[in-house]
N, C-alpha and C positions, 0 to 999 in steps of 0.2 A: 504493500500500500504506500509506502512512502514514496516509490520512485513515479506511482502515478499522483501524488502531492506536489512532487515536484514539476510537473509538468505546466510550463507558464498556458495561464490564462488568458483564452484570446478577446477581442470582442465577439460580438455574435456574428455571426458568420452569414456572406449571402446565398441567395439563392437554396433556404431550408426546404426539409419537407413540409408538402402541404398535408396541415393538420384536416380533420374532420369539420373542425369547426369552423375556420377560415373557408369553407368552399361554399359557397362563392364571400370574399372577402366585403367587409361593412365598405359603403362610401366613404369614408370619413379613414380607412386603413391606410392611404397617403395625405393625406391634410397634412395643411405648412395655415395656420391660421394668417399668417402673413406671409408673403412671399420672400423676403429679406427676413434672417435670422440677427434680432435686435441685439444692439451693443451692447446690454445691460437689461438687467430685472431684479428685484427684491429676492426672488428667490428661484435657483433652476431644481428641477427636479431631474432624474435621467432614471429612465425607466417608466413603460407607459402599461403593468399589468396592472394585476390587481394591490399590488401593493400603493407601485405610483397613484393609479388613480383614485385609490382612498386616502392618499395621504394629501392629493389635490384636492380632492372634497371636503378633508374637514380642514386645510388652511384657509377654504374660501368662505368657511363658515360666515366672518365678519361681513362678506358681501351680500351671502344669503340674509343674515340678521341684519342688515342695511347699518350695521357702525361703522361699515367702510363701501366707500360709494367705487371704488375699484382697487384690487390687487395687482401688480405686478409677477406672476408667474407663468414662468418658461416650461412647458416639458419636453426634453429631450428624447428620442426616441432613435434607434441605431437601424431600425427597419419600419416595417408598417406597424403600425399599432395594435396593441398588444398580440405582436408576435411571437415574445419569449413563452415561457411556462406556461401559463394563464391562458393562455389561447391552442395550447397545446395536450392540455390534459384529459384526465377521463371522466371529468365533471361530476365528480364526486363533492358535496359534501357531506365529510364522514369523518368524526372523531376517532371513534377508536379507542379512547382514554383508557379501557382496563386493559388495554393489551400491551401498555408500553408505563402503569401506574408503579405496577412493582419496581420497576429497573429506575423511574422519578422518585419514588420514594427515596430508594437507595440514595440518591445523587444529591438531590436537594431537601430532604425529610417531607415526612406527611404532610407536614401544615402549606408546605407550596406546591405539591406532587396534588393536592384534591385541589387549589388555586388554581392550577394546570388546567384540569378537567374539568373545571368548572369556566373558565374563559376559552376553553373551546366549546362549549356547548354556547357559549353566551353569542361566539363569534359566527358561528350556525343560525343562530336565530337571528342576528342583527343581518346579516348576509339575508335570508329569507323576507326578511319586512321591510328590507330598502328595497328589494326587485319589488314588491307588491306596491309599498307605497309610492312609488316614483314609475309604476306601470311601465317598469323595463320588460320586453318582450324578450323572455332567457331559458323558457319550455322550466322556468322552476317548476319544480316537484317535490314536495315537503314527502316524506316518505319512511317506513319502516327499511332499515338494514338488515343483513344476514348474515354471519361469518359463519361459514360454513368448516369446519373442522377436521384435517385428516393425521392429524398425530396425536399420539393419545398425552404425550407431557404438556403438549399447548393446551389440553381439555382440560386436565386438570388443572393448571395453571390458570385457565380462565376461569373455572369458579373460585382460586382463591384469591386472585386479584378484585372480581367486583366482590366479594366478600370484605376485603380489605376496603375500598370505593367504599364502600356501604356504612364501613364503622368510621370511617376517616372524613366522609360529608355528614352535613345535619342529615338528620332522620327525613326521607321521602325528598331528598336532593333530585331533581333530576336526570343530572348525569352519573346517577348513578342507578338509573334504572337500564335493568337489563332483563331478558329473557332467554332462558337456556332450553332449547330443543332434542329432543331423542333423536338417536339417526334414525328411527320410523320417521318420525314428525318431520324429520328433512326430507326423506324420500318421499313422502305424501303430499306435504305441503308445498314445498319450496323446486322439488323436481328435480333433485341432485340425487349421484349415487358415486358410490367408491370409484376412487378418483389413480387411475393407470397411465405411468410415467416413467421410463427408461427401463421397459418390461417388468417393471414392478408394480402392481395393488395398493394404493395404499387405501386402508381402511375408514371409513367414514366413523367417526366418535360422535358428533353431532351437531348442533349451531347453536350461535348466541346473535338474540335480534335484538335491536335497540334502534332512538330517531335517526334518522339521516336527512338525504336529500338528494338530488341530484338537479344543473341545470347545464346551462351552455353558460362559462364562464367567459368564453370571447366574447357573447354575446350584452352580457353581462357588463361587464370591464367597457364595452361599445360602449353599452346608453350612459355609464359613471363621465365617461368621458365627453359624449356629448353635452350632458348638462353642463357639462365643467368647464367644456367653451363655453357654454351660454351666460356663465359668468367671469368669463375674462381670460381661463387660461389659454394660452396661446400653444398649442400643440404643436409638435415641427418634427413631423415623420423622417425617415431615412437619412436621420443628423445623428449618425453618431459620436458621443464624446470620447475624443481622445486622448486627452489627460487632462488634469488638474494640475492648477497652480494657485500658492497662497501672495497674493499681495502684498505688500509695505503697510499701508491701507487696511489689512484687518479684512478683504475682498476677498474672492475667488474669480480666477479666469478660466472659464471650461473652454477648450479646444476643440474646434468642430471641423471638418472638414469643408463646409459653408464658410468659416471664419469662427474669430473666438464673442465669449458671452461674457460679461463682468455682473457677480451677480456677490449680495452682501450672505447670500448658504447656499450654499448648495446639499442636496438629501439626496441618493445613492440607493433605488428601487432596484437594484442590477442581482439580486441574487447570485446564480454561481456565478456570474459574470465580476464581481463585485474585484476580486485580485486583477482583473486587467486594467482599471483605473486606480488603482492601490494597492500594488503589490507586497511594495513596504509591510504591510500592515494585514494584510487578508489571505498573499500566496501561501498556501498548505497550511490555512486555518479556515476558507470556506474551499472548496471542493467539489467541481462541477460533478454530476453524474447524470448523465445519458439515462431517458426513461425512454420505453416505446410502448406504443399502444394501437390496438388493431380493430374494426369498426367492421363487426360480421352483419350480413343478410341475416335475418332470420329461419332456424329451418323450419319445415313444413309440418315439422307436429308440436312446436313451444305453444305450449297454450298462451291465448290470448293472442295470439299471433306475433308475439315478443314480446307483447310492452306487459313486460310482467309487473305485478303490483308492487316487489320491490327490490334494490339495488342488492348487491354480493362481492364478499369477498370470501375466495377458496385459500383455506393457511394449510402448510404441510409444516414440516421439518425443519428447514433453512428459509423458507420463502412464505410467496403469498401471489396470488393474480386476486384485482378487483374489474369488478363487472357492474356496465348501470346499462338494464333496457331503456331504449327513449320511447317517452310516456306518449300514449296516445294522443293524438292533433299536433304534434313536431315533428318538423321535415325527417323524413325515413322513419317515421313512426316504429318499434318495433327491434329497431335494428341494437345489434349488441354490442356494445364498446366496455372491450374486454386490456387490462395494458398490466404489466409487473414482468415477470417470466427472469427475471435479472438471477437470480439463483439456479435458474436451468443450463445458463448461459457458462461454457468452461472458465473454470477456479473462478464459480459464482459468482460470474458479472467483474471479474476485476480489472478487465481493462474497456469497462463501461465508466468507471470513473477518472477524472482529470482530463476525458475529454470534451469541448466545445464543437463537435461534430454532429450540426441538429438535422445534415446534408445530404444524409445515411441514414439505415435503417443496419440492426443487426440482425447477418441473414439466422444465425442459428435462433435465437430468441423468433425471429418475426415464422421460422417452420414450430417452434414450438407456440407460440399465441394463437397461428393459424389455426391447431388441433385443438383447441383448448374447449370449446363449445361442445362439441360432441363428447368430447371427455367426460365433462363434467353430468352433462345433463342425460349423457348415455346415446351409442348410435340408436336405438329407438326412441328416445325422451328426443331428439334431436330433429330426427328426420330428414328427408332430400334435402342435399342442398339449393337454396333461392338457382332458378333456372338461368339469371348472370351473375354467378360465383357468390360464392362463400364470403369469399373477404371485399368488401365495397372498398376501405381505402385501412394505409398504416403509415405510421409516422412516427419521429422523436421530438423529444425536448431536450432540456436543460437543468437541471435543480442545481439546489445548492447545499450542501451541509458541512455541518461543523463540527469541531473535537468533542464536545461536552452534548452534542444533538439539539441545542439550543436555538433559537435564531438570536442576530445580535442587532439590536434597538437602543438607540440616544446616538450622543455624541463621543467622539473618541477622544481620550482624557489628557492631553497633549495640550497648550498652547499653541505648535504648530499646525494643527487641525479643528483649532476655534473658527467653528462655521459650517462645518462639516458634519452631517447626520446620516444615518444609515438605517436604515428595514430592509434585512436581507438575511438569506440562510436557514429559509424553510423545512428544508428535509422533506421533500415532497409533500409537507402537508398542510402546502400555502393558503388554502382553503376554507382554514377550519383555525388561521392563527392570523394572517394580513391585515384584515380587516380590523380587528382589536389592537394589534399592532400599529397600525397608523394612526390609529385614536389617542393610542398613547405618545408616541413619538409626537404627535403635532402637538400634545398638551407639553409635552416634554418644552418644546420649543417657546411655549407661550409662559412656562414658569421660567426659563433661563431668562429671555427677552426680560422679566419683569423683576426676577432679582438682581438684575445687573443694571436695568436700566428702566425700574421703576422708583415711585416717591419710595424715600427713606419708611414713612409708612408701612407701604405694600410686604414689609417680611412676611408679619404675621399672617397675612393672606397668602402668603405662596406656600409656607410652610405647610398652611392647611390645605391647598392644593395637593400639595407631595405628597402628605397622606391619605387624600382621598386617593388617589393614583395610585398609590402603593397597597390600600386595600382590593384592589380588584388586579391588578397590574406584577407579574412575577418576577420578582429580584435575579430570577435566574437569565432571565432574558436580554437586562442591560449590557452597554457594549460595558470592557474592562479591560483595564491594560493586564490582569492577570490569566483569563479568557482569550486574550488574542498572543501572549504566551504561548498557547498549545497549540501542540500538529493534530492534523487529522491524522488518524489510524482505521478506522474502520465506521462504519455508523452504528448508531448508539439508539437505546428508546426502544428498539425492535427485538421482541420479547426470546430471548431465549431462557428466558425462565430460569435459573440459576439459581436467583434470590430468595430468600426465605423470609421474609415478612408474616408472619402469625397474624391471623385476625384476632387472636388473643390479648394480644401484646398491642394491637393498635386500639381495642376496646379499652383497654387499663389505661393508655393515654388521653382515648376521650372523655372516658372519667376525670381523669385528672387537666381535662382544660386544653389539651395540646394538641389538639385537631382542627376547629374551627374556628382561632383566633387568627389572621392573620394580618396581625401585626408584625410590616415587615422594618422596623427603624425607620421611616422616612426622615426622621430627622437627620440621619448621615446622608441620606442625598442632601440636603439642603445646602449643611453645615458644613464643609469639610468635602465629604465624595462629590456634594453636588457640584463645585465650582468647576468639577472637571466634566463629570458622571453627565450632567445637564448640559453640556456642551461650552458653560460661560468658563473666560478666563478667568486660572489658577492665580491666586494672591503669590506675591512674588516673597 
């Protein structure tokens, strides 16, 4: 793993594959809101997914609440809009949270491992009532999940994890509702049977359902950004930023290929991309890895004629593929967009990682995704294939992860990088964490602005800002100079089960108070971590 760490990080690359979702691409996929790429803006953003574009939308907050009659913001964008991740994936939203709680516990303790699972489920929902209240046309689908199960440690493991979930949130928490299925009830209900893979059976144990989602996240990420012109931001497709430079001035210059930009921040949506504009600082600590995902016809006897009632994820041994039918009245109605297979892939996907090649598809993963439907659902549960093939379309992405599986959020703690903010380093599970993430990041932005450069006054207000933040908001998640220390080794969060966490042992803590306070110090962001932490300059 280290020698694909060290593998420099390109920018994105032209001429990718076409995703599912981009065909045919939104109008608005080369927009230059202006035709000349302006000298200057209050703030550039670079990167135009989901992360960029929610972190557009709550800067413009003050526009929408009419305290500011216009913003100055640039976003940057190195191809068509949202081309990276976001526009590439399997349009899942799906937590997950007890499959990766045990291994957060370990890392961070209980009191911010149920923090964790509780702002992804929060990030789930916020994500589901901005497409509804803002009448984004994104084929959302609020929906039951299914992980369907074929090794029996991962079974076991998943009832002691949400049992764990269970004592470690308040009582009737929602993310921490789950339901565990018999392999009958999954062969019955859900249409899955023992699942056959490199001439070996592996055994069906059974499934655990709980809320999901699924929608068209391109689609999605479109209309955020349409509105976001509509209040000023100035979009400027197939500009991509070349480097950074810090000022005399306290400035930043981004370098474009159009010419450069002078903006007083710059915020860094680049996920794995993030080490080719700052290498110093990100090369083999974020970590691109290579997803692909495959977009089947449906066969001839999936009931319902595919659009089953709800999404899936198949988990074996080392791996995992996830699957979302598209729900009835969306384009290809039916059809199965199936993506993971990285573990099938020789010595498990490992020269899938450190590369920026979204240009390609890998042939062995894309012959094992091909198979994967009839697999799962059985050559009879399956049926003929659609009479113009099986597979309609397959493509990659790009993700990004990190040494500790965290993403990294605020500013980096340097005086030479006063200005500078970052939302980046998802771990494929941009979906279910961006959204919250920008929320924060922009508030981040709005407490440094106001302790550095508001009335003498204003402490007491921001401090109690930091701690509203820091009650919903994961200390694990800030950027740190002791975090960006580490190399990537391998990915993290993804449960091999190891750990031994007793629900016993977590009941005696919630007795004793230590489960649902999460009181995370916000006063050291303020005091001391914050003049860095919050992006303001360090007292000399």
């Amino acid at each position: 793993m280290d020698e694909q760490a060290r593998i420099p990080v390109s920018l994105p690359r032209e001429n990718p594959t076409v995703s599912y979702w981009q065909d045919p691409p939104d109008g608005i996929a080369n927009l230059r809101v202006t035709a000349e790429l302006p000298e200057s803006a209050e703030t550039v953003i670079i990167g135009s997914g989901i992360s960029g574009a929610a972190i557009a939308w709550n800067l413009l907050e003050d526009v929408r609440s009419c305290k500011k009659e216009s913003m100055n913001v640039v976003m940057l964008e190195a191809r068509g809009a949202c081309s990276g991740a976001t526009g590439r994936n399997g349009g899942h939203t799906k937590a997950a949270s007890y499959r990766s709680f045990l291994d957060m516990a370990e890392s961070v303790g209980l009191q911010e491992a149920a923090q964790i699972a509780s702002l992804e489920l929060d990030n789930i929902q916020a994500v589901h009532k901005f497409a509804q209240d803002h009448n984004i046309d994104c084929d959302l689908n609020p929906c039951e999940t299914i992980d369907i199960i074929y090794d029996e440690a991962q079974w076991n493991k998943a009832h002691e994890a949400v049992a764990a979930m269970r004592a470690a949130l308040p009582e009737g928490h929602p993310a921490a509702k789950y339901t565990f299925h018999s392999a009958e009830e999954v062969r019955s209900k859900f249409h899955c049977h023992s699942n056959s893979s490199n001439g070996r059976e592996e055994k069906l144990y059974g499934g655990v359902s709980y809320f999901a989602g699924s929608l068209s996240s391109y689609k999605l990420v479109i209309g955020i950004l349409k509105l976001c012109t509509e209040l000023g931001l100035n979009l400027q497709t197939n500009t991509p930023a070349t480097s950074l430079t810090k000022n005399s001035d306290g400035t930043w210059t981004v370098a474009t290929p159009r010419g450069n930009i002078k903006a007083s921040r710059v915020i860094l949506a680049t996920n794995g991309y993030t080490a080719a504009l700052l290498p110093e600082k990100f090369q083999g600590v974020i970590v691109p890895l290579r997803g692909q995902v495959t977009a089947h016809r449906p066969g001839s006897n999936l009931p319902l004629k595919g659009c089953l009632p709800t999404t899936y994820s198949f988990i074996y041994e080392n791996g995992y593929e996830y699957m979302i039918p598209r729900p009835a009245g969306s384009l290809h109605a039916g059809d199965i967009i199936i993506g993971g297979g990285l573990a099938r892939a020789p010595d498990e996907g490992l020269h899938e990682y450190g590369t920026t090649d979204d240009t390609t598809i890998n042939e062995t993963i894309s012959a094992y995704l091909r198979d994967t439907t009839p697999r799962y659902f059985s050559l009879e549960g399956w049926g003929d294939d659609h009479p113009d093939g099986r597979i309609r379309k397959e493509w990659t992405g790009i993700m990004g992860y990190s040494p500790d599986g965290f993403p990294f959020v605020g500013g980096i703690q340097e005086e030479a990088y006063h200005g500078l903010w970052v939302s980046v380093s998802f771990q494929g599970h941009g979906m279910v964490l961006c959204w919250m993430c920008a929320r924060a990041l922009v508030e981040m932005i709005r407490i440094s602005h106001d302790f550095t450069q508001g009335p003498n006054d204003g402490v007491a207000g921001t401090l109690d800002r930091a701690e509203k933040l820091s009650e919903w908001f994961p200390d694990a998640f800030w950027v740190s100079s002791d975090r960006l220390r580490k190399r990537f080794k391998g990915r993290l969060h993804y449960p091999s089960f190891k750990l031994r966490v007793q629900p016993e042992l977590i009941s005696v803590r919630k007795r004793h108070g230590m489960s649902c306070n999460w009181s995370l110090a916000p006063w050291r962001l303020v005091t001391g971590r914050t003049k860095s932490a919050w992006g303001c300059k360090p007292e000399s």
